[in-house]
N, C-alpha and C positions, 0 to 999 in steps of 0.2 A: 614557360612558367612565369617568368618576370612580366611578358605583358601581359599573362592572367592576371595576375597582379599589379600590374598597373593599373588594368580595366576598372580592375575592383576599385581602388583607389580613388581611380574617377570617377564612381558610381556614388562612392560614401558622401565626395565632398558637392557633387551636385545636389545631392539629399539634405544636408547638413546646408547647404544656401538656401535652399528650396526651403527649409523648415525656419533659417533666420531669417529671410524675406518676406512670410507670410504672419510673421509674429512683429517686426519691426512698422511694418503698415499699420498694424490693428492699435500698437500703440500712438504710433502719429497719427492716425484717425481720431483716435480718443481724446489726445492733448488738441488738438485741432478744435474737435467740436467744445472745448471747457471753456478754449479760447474765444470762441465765436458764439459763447452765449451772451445777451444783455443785461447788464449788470449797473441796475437802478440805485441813485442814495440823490438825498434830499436833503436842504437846510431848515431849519427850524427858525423862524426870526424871533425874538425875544419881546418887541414890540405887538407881536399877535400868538401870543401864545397858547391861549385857549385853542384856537379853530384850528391852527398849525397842529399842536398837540393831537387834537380828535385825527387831522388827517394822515396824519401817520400811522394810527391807530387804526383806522379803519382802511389802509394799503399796505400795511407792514409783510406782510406775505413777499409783497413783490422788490422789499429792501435790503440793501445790501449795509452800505452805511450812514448813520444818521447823525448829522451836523448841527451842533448846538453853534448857532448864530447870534450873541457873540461876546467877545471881552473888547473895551475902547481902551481908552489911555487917560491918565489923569492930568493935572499941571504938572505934577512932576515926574511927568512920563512912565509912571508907574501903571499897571495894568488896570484895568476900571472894571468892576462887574454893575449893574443894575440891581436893584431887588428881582425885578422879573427875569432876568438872566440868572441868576442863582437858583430860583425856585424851579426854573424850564429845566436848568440843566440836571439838578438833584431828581427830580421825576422821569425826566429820559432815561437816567441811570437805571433809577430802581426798575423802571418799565419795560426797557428793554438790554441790559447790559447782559443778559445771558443769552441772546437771543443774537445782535445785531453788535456792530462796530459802532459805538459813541465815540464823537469825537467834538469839543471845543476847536470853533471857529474865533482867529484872535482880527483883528480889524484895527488899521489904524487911524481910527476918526480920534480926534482930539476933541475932549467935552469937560469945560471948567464949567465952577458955578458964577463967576463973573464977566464969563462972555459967551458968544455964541460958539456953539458949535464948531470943528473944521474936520468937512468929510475926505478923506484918503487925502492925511496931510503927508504933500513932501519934507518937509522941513521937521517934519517930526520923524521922518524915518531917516533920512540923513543925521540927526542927533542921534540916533540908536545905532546905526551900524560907521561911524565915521572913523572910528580906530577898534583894536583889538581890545579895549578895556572896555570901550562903552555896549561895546558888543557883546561881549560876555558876562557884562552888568546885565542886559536885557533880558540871554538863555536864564540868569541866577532867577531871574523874575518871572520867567515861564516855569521852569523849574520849579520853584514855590509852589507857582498854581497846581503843578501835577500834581505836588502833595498834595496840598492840599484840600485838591477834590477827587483826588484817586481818577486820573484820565487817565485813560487808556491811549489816546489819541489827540493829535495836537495839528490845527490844518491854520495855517499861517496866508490871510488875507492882505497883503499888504499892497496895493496899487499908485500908478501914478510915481514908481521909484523910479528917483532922477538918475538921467544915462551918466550921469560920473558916480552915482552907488550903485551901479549895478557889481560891479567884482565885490563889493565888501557886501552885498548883501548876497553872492553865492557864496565868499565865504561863510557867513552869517548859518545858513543853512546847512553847510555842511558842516559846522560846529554843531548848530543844534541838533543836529540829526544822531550824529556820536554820542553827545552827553543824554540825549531819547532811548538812545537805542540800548544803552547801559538800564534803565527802567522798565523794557520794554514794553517803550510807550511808540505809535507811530507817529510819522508826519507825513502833511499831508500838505499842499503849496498851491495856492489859487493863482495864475497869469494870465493878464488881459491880454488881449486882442493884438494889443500892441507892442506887447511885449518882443524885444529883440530872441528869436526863437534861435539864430546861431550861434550864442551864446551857451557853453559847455555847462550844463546843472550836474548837479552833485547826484550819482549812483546811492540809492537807498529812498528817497521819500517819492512820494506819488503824487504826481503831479493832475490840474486839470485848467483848463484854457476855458476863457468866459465867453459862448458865443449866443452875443446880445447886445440890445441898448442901438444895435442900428436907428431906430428910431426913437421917440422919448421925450423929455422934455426940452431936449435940446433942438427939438425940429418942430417938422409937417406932422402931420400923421401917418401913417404905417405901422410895418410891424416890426417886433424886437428883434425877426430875425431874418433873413432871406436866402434864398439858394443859391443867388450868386455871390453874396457876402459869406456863407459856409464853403466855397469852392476856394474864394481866396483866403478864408482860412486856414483850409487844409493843406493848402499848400505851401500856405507858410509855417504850417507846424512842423511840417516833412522835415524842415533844416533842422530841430530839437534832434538830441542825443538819447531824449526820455520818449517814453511812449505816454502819450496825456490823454486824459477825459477829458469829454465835451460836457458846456455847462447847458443849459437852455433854461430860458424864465420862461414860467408861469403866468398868467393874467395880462396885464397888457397899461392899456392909456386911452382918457377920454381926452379930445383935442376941442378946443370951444374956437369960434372964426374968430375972436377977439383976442388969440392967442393963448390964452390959460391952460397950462395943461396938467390934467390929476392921473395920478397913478387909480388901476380899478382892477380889482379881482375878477376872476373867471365866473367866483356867483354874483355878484356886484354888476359884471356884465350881460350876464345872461337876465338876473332879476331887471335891469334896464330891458333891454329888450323886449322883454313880455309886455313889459309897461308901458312901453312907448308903441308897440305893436311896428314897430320899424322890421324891414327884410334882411334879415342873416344875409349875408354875402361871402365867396373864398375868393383870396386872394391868390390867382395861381404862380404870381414868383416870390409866395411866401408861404401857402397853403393857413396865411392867421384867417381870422374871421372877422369881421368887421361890418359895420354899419353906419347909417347917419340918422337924424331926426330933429327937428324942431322946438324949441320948450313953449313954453308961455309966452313969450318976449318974442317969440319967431327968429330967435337966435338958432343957426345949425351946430350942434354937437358932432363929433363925428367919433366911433369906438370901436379901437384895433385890440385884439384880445389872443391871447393861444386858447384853445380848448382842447380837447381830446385827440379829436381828429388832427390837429398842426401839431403836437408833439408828438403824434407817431408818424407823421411823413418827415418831421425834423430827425429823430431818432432813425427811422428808416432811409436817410438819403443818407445820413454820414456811417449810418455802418454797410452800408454798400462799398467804402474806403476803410471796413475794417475798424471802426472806429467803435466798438463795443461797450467800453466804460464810461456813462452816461451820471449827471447829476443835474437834479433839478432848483430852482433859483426859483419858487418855493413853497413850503408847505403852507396852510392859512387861507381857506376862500376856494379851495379848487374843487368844482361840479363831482356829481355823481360817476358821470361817466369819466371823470379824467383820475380817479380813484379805483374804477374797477378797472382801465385799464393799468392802470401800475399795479394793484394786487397779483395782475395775471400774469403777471412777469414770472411767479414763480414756478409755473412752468416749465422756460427753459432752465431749473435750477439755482434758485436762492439758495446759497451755500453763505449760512449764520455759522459765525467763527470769532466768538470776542478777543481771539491772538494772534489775527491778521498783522 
């Protein structure tokens, strides 16, 4: 009788495995695939904000979240909007705040009315984060802004921070992220390239790595981005504690033999092209698109550009590493076809949530 009943015994809990083993799968299968969808957002620059505006509008399907690009600094370090920053960001809201994740992009260029400009100033961010007062003057000043434009979201651009601020600017984040997170407002942290990735960031904001600018106005000609500059990126992200998105630009650079170099959009590019009747060319360790051509003056131009086709083998090579959360660097100028594909994104699931 006792091993009748033991038998049984081990029949129930064979059954009872057999039934939580075939339910435990179905749900890692399911979380698995949420996680291995791609999951598109894009900045808005405040300087093109018409064409920017149209192009989101006419990809928003394929959007996840969408980045008002952006707030500077004043002389007195105070936050700076534009007119055209104010007006972009008020219409993104209305336009899409039930729909999509709006978030202010804050930048730390430095712009008086008595001098020039200074783009991704160090010395203005070591003035912000150098002790616990001046740093917490800063969040009071972010802070403000939430009010007072009712954000949702808060994605902190700050580049070129000197390796002895770096601890005060993780502390910096991890402040702001607690006093955000009491509003529930997000944050969100843009890091370059160069960024020291072994460095411990703070659990709560959502980070994303810029990979670009390989080429530019700082060189040759080429493109913004390449497959073995993404290989050594990625394996320098592996040492992060955070799991980040990848950033990728849009449009490109025309390079002149006399050195001059201009920044040129994807239609900018392509409307050259027709014009010049020059031959589209891929570059295969970068999949950009590029050309050269002649002007009047029998000067060579030569124009490296992403289109469609390079931002889906860029997107496609790094989520082969799993690398799923994509942002694009930017809306404003981008072709037909590099618009339908981002709307189709929604396919593998555009999941609109404005309490991310």
């Amino acid at each position: 009788m006792k091993n009748f009943l033991l038998s049984i015994c081990i029949v129930l809990l064979i059954i009872t495995a057999c039934n939580n083993s075939k339910e435990a799968p179905a749900e890692a299968k399911e979380e698995l695939k949420d996680k291995n969808k791609l999951q598109l957002s894009i900045w808005l620059p405040e300087w093109q904000k018409k064409s920017a505006f149209e192009d989101v509008k006419n990809s928003q399907q394929g959007l996840q979240d969408i980045r008002v690009f952006g707030a500077y600094f004043n002389s007195k370090d105070q936050l700076l909007f534009t007119e055209d920053a104010i007006e972009m960001l008020k219409q993104t809201q209305q336009q899409f705040n039930e729909t999509h994740h709006v978030m202010l992009t804050l930048i730390n260029d430095y712009v008086t009315d008595n001098a020039p400009s200074v783009q991704k100033d160090s010395t203005l961010l070591h003035r912000l984060l150098q002790d616990a007062s001046t740093r917490q003057k800063h969040i009071d000043n972010i802070m403000q802004i939430v009010e007072q434009y009712n954000l949702k979201g808060i994605e902190i651009d700050y580049e070129k921070v000197a390796k002895e601020d770096i601890p005060a600017y993780v502390l910096f984040l991890e402040d702001l992220y607690q006093q955000l997170l009491k509003k529930d407002v997000t944050l969100h942290v843009v890091l370059e390239p160069r960024f020291p990735f072994d460095v411990k960031l703070p659990d709560g904001p959502k980070y994303t790595v810029m990979a670009y600018n390989v080429y530019g106005y700082h060189s040759g000609p080429g493109a913004k981005a390449t497959f073995s500059f993404l290989d050594d990126l990625m394996k320098k992200i592996e040492k992060s504690n955070q799991n980040l998105a990848i950033a990728f630009a849009t449009g490109g650079f025309k390079w002149v033999n006399q050195g001059k170099t201009v920044a040129i959009t994807e239609i900018e590019a392509e409307e050259l092209l027709t014009k010049t009747q020059a031959v589209k060319q891929r570059d295969k360790a970068s999949g950009a698109a590029y050309f050269s051509y002649l002007d009047d003056q029998n000067m060579k131009h030569e124009v490296w550009y992403a289109d469609q086709e390079t931002l889906e083998k860029w997107v496609s090579y790094v989520r082969k590493k799993n690398y799923n959360n994509v942002v694009l660097w930017r809306a404003g100028g981008l072709g037909s076809k590099t618009l339908e594909w981002i709307g189709e994104q929604t396919a593998e699931g555009r999941v609109a949530n404005t309490k991310q």
